[in-house]
VOPAGU-2260 file (C-alpha; in pm, 1 decimal, decimal comma):
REM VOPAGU-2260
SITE   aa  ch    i         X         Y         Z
SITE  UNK   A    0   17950,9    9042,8   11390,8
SITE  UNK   A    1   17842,5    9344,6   11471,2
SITE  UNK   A    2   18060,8    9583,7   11304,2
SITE  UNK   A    3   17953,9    9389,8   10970,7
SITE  UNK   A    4   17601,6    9432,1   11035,6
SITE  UNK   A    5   17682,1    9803,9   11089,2
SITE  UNK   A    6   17881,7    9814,0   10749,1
SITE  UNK   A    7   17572,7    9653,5   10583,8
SITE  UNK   A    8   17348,4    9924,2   10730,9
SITE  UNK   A    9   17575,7   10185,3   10613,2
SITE  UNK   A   10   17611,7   10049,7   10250,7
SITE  UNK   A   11   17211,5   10029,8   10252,6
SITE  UNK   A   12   17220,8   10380,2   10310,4
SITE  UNK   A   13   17424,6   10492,8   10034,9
SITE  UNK   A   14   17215,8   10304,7    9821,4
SITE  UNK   A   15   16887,2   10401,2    9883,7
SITE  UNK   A   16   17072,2   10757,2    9874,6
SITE  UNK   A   17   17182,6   10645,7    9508,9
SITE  UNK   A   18   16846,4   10537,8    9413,6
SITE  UNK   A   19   16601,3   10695,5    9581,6
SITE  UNK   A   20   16427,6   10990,4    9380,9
SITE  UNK   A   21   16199,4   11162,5    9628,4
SITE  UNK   A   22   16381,8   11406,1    9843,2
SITE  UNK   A   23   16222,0   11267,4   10192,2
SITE  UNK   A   24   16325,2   10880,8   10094,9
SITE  UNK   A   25   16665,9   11050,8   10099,1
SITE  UNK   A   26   16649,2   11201,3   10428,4
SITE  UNK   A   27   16556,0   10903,1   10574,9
SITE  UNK   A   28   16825,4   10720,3   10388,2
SITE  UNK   A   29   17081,3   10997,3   10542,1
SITE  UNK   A   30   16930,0   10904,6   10843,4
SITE  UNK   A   31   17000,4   10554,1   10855,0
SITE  UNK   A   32   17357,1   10595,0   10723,6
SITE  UNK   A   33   17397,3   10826,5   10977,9
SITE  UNK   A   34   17263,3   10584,8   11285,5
SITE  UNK   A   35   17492,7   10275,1   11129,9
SITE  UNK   A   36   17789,9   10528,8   11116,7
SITE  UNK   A   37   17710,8   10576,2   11479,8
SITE  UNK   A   38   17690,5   10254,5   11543,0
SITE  UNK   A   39   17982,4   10183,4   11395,2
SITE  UNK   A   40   18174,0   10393,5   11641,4
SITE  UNK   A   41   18028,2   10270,7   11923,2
SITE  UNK   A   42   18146,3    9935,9   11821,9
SITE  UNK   A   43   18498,7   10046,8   11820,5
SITE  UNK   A   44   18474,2   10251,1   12144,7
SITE  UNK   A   45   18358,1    9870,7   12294,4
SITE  UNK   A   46   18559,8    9690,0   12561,2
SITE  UNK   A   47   18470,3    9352,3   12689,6
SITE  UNK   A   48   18441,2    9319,7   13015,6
SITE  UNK   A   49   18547,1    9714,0   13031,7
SITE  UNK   A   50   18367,4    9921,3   13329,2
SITE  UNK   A   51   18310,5   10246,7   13353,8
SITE  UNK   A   52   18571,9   10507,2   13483,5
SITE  UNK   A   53   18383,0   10684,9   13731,1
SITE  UNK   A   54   18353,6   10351,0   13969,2
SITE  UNK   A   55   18677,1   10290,4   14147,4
SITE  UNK   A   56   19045,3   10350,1   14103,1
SITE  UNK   A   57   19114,7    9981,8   14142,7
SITE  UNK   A   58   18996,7    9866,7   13804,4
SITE  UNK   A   59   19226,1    9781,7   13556,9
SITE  UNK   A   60   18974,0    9782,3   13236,2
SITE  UNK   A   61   18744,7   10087,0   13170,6
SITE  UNK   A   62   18579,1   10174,1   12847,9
SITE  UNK   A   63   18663,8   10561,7   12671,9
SITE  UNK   A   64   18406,1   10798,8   12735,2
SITE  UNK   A   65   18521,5   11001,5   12443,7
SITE  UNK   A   66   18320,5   10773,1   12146,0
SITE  UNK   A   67   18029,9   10820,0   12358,4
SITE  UNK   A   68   18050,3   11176,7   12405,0
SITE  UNK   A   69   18117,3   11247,3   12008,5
SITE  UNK   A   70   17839,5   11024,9   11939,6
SITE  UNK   A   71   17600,9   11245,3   12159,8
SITE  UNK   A   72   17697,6   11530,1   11959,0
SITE  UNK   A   73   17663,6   11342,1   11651,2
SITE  UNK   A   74   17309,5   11281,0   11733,4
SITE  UNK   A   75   17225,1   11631,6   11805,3
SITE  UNK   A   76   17392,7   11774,2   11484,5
SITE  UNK   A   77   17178,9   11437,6   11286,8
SITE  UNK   A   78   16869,3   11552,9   11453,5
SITE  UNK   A   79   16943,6   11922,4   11353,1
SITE  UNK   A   80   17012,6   11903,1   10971,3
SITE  UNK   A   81   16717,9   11636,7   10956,7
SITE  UNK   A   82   16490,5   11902,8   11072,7
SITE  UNK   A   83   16609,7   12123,0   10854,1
SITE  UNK   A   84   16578,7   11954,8   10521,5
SITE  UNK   A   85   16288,2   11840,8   10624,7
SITE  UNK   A   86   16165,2   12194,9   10650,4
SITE  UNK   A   87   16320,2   12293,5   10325,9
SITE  UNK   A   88   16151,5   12010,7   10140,7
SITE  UNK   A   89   15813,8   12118,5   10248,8
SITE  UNK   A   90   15924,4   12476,5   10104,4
SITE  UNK   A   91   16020,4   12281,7    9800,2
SITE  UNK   A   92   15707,2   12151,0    9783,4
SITE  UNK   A   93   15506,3   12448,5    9821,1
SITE  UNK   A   94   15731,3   12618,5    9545,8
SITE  UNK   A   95   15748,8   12352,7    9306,6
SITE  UNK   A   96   15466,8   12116,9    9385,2
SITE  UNK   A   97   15708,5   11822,6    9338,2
SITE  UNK   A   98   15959,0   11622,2    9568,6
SITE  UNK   A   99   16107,1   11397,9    9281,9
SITE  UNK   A  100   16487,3   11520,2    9205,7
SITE  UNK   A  101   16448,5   11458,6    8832,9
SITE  UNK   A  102   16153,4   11739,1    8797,6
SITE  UNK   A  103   16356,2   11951,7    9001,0
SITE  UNK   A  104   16675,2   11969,1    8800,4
SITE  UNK   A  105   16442,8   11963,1    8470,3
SITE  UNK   A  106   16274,3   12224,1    8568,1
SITE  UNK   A  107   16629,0   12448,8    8655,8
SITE  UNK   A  108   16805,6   12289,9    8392,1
């Protein structure tokens, strides 16, 4: 169940990426592929009834550290470019006094 709810999020992302024609509704549309891709992973890192390594020798089921630990680092790099076109649209803005992508490429075209 979850990993189609995380799909769904995902393809909700793409489209408001598709469709969206202000530069910050696309950041926030990369953003929320980004979390459901994240998600995603997590979901496939999951083991039921799994424990974590770092308890005891004696357990037979323990989850993978590793999706968490990419994940992390997914988060961090996320956070990173969001800040960053964030700052660049507000430049954009400043030059161009316009965030729709039509006017843009009008305007360089």
């Amino acid at each position: 169940m979850s990993l189609l709810l995380s799909f769904i999020i995902v393809l909700i992302g793409i489209y408001g990426l598709t469709t969206s024609e202000n530069i910050i509704k696309s950041v926030v549309c990369l953003n929320i592929t980004q979390t459901a891709v994240i998600l995603l992973f997590l979901n496939f890192g999951n083991l039921n009834d799994g424990n974590i390594p770092i308890i005891d020798n004696s357990i037979l089921k323990i989850v993978d550290p590793l999706p968490q630990a990419l994940m992390i680092t997914a988060i961090v790099i996320g956070a990173s470019i969001t800040s960053l076109a964030l700052i660049i649209s507000i430049k954009i803005f400043h030059y161009y006094g316009t965030l729709n992508w039509k006017k843009l490429l009008e305007r360089e075209g």
